[in-house]
C-alpha positions as CSV (number, residue, x, y, z in Angstrom):
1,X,136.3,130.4,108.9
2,X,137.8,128.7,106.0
3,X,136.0,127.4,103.5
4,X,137.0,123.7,102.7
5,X,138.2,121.9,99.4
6,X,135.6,120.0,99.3
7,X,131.9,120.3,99.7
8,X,131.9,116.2,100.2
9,X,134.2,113.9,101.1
10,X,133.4,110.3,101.4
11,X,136.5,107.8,102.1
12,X,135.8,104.3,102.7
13,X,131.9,104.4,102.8
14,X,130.2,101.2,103.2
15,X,126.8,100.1,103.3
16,X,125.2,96.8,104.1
17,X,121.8,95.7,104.2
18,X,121.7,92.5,106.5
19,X,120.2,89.2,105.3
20,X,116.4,89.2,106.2
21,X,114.6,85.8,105.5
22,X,113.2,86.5,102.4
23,X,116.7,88.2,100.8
24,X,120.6,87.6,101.5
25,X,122.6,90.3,102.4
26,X,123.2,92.9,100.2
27,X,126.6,95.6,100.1
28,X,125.0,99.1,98.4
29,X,128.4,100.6,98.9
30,X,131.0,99.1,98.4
31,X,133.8,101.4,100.1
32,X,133.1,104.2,97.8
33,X,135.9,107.1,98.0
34,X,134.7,110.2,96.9
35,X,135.3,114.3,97.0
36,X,132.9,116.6,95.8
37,X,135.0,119.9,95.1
38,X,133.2,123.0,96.4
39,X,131.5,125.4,94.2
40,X,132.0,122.3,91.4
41,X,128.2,120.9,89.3
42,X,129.1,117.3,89.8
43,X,127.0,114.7,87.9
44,X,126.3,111.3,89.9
45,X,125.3,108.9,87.5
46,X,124.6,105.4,87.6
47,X,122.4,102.6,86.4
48,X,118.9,101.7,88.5
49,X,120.5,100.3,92.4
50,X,123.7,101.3,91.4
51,X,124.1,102.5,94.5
52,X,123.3,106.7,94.2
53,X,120.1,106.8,96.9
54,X,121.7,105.0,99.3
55,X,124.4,107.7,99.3
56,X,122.2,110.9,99.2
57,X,120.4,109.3,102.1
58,X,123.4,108.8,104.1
59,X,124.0,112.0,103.2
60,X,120.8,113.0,104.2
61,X,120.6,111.6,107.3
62,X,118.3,109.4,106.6
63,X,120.3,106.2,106.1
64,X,123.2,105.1,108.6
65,X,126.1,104.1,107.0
66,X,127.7,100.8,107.9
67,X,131.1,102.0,107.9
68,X,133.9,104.7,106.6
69,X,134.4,108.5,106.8
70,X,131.7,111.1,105.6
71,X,132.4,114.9,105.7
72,X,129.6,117.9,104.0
73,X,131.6,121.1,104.1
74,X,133.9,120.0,106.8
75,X,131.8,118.8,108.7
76,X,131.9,115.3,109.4
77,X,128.6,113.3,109.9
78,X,129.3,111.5,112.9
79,X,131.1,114.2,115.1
80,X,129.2,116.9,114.0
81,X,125.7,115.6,112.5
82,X,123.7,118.8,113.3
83,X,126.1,120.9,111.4
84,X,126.8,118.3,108.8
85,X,123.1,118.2,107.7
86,X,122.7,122.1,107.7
87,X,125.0,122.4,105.7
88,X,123.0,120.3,102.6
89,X,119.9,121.0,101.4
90,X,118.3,117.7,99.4
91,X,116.0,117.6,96.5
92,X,114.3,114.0,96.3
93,X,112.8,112.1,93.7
94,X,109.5,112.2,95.3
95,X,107.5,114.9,95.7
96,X,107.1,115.2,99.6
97,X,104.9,118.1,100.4
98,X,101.3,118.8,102.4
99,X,98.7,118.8,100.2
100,X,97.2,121.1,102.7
101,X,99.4,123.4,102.8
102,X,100.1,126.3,100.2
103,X,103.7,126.9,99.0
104,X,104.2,130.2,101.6
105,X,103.1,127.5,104.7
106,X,105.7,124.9,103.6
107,X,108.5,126.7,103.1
108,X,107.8,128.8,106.4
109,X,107.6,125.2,108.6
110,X,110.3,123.8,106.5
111,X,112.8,127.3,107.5
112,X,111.3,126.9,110.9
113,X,112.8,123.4,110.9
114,X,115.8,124.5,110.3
115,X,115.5,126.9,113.0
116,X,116.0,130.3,111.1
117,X,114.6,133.0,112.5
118,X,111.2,134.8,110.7
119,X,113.3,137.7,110.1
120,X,115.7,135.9,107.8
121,X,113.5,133.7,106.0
122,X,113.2,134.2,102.0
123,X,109.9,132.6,101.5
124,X,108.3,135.1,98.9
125,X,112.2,135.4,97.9
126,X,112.4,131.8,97.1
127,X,109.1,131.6,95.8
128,X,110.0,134.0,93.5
129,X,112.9,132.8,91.5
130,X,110.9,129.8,91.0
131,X,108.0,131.1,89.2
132,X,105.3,130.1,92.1
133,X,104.4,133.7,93.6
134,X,101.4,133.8,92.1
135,X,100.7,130.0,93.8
136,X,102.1,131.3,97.3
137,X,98.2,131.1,98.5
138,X,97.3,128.1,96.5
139,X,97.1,124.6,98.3
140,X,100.0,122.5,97.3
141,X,97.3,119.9,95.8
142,X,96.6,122.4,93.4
143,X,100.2,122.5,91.9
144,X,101.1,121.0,89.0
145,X,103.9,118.3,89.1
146,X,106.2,120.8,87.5
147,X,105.1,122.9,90.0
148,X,105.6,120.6,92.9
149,X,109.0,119.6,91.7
150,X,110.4,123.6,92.0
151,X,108.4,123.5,95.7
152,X,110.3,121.2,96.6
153,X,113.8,123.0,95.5
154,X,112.7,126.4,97.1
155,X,111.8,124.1,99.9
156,X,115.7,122.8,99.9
157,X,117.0,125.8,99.8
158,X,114.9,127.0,102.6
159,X,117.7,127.6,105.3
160,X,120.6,128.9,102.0
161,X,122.6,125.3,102.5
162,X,126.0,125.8,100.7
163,X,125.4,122.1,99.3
164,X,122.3,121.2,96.8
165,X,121.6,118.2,96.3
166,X,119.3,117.4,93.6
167,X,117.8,113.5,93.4
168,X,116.3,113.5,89.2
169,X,115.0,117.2,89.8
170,X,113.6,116.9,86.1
171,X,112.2,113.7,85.5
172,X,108.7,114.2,84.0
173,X,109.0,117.7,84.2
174,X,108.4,119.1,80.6
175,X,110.8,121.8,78.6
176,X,110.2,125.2,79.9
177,X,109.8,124.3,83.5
178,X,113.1,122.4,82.6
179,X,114.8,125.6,82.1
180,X,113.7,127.4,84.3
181,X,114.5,124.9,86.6
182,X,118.0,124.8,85.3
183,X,118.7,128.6,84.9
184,X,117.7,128.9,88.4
185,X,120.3,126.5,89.3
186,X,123.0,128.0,87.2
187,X,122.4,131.1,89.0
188,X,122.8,129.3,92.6
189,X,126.1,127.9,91.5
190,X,127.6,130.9,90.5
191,X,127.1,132.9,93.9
192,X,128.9,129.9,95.3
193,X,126.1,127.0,95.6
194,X,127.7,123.1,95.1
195,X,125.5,121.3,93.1
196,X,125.3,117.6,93.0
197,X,123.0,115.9,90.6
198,X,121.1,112.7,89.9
199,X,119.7,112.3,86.4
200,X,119.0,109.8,83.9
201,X,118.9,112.8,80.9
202,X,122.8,111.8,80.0
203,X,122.6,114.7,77.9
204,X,121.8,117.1,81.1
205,X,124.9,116.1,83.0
206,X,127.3,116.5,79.7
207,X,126.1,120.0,79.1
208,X,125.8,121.0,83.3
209,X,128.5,119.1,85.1
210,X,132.5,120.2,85.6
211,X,132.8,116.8,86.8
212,X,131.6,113.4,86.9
213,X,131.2,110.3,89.1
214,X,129.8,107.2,87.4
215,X,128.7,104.3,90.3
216,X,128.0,100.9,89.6
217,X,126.9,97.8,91.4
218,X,128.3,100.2,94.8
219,X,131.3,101.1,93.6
220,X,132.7,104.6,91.6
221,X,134.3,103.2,88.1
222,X,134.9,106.9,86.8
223,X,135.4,109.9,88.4
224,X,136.7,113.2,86.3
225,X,136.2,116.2,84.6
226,X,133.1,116.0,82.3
227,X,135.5,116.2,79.0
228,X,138.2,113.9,80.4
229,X,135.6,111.3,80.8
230,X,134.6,112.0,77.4
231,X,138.0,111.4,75.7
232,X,137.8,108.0,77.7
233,X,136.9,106.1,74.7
234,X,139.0,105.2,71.2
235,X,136.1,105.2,69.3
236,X,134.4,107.5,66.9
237,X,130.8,107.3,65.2
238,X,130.0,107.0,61.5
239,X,126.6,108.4,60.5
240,X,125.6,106.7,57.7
241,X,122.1,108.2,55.5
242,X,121.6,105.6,52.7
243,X,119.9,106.8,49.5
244,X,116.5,104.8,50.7
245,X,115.9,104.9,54.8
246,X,116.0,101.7,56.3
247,X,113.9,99.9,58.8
248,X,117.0,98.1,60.8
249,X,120.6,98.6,61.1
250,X,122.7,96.4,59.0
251,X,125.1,94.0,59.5
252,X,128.5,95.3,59.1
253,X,131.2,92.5,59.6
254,X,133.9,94.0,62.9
255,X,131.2,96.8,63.3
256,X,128.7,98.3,65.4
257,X,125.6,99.5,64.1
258,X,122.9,101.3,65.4
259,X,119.8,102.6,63.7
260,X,118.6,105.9,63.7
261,X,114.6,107.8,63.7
262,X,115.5,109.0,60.1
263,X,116.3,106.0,58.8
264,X,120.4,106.5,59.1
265,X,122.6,104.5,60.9
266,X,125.3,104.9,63.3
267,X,128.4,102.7,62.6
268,X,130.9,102.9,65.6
269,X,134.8,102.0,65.4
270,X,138.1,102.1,67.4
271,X,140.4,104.6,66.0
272,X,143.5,102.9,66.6
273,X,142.0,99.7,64.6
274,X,139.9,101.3,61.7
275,X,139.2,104.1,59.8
276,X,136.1,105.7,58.2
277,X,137.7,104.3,54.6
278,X,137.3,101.0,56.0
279,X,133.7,101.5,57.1
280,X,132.8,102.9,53.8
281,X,134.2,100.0,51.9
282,X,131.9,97.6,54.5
283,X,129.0,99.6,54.0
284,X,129.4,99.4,50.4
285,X,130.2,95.2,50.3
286,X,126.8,94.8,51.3
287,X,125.3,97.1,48.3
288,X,124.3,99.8,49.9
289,X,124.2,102.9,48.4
290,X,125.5,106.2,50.5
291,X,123.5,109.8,50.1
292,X,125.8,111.5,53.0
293,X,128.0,110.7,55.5
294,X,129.3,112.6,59.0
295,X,130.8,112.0,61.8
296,X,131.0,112.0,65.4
297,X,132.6,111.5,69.1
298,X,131.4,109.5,71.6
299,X,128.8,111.6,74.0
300,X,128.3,110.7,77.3
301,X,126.1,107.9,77.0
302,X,128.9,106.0,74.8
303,X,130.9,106.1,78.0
304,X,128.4,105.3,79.9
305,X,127.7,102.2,78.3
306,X,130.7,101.2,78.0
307,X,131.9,102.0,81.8
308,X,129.3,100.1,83.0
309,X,128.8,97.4,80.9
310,X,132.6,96.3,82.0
311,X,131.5,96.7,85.5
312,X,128.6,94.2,84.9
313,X,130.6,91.7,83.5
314,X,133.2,91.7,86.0
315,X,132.5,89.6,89.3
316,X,131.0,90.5,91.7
């Protein structure tokens, strides 16, 4: 069989929440188009109901779409649902495991779910290259949440899904399990494993992701490569460390300022309008004295920002 293009493809996808008598109706989607190339890391980002669960749970299975086209490796949801869902494997934001089960149990009922046959399942395999053999006897109530949290990957990975789909996979997991969170992933993607990921560390998704999707208020207002999104904006940052710290960013007439933890500020300008001369010379009118200066490009939370700020402000 040919392997497709894309891993997802989403054209037209709407979701509405009817009006109940407490709350009008509400679109989460907003005819969202959408292709996830295969073997890509693609970032999904977006502020709080922007619109991201209610996709992974159509997705998923879980939610049922209101309207539009929805294929996962081919497959689409509709037609061939079965099919379409084995072919994902979904990593949600909460922890959703027996605390009377051990790690071994659940991933054995979760393959079994799946239908794989006992033969072919890579419990102690899985269990493995996630750190948590030496838990595979331990109830899951015993687990850490770090711990929990890499359950539940091994548990999404359970029937070897060419799609992973990871809903926040780190949030308040510390550093190391982090990484080894991450370099386990890395390792999926390069034998062939899509990833798609949820996060609110802006930082993760610029160093992981090929490509990015930014949603908003149901609606994608980016989609590209991780550095063509990053050349988005004309603007550059200033770092500014005064000869004293200061407590709050000054006021700089046509500039932004933002304060930094070491006392040092970030002064942000359009390239085509200004220059670092000119933000010299306003830091200076206000008699402040410069120890050092650098500067910077936009990261991916300047775009972020910015992309979705505009979206805000537009109507709805």
């Amino acid at each position: 069989m040919d392997l497709p293009d894309y891993a997802i493809e989403a054209e037209g996808l709407v979701k509405t929440y009817p009006a109940t008598k407490t709350t009008p109706e509400m679109r989460a989607l907003k005819g969202v188009d959408l292709k996830i190339p295969r073997g890509a890391i693609f970032g999904l980002l977006g502020p709080n109901g922007a619109g991201k669960s209610t996709f992974i749970n159509i997705l998923a299975g879980l939610c049922k779409k209101t309207s539009g086209t929805v294929r996962i490796w081919g497959r689409d949801i509709d037609e061939r649902p079965r099919d379409a869902r084995a072919a994902i494997g979904v990593v949600p934001q909460e922890i959703a495991a027996d605390p009377f089960f051990t790690p071994r149990e659940s991933l054995e009922v979760q393959a079994g779910m799946y239908g794989v046959p006992p033969g072919e399942r890579r419990t102690m395999e899985l269990l493995e290259a996630l750190g948590l053999a030496d838990k595979a006897s331990a109830y899951v109530r015993q687990l850490s949440g770090g711990m929990k949290r890499r359950l539940m990957v091994a548990k999404a990975m359970t029937h070897n899904p060419p799609v992973l789909i990871l809903d926040e996979p780190t949030a308040g997991v510390d550093v190391e399990l982090r990484r080894q969170l991450w370099a386990y992933v890395l390792e999926l993607n390069r034998k062939g494993v899509t990833i798609v990921l949820t996060t609110h560390y802006l930082e993760e998704a610029q160093e992981l992701c090929d490509q990015i999707a930014i949603v908003n208020r149901g609606e994608v207002v980016a989609c590209e490569p991780t550095t063509t999104l990053l050349r988005r904006l004309d603007t550059r940052n200033v770092i500014v460390l005064p000869e004293e710290p200061l407590a709050a960013a000054p006021q700089l007439a046509g500039f932004e300022t933002r304060l930094r933890p070491d006392g040092s500020f970030a002064v942000t300008y359009r390239t085509g309008q200004s220059s670092v001369e000119q933000v010299l010379a306003a830091v200076r009118a206000i008699g402040l004295h410069i120890k050092d200066i650098s500067t910077e490009d936009p990261d991916l939370e300047d775009v972020f920002v910015a992309l979705t700020t505009a979206t805000e402000k537009a109507p709805a």
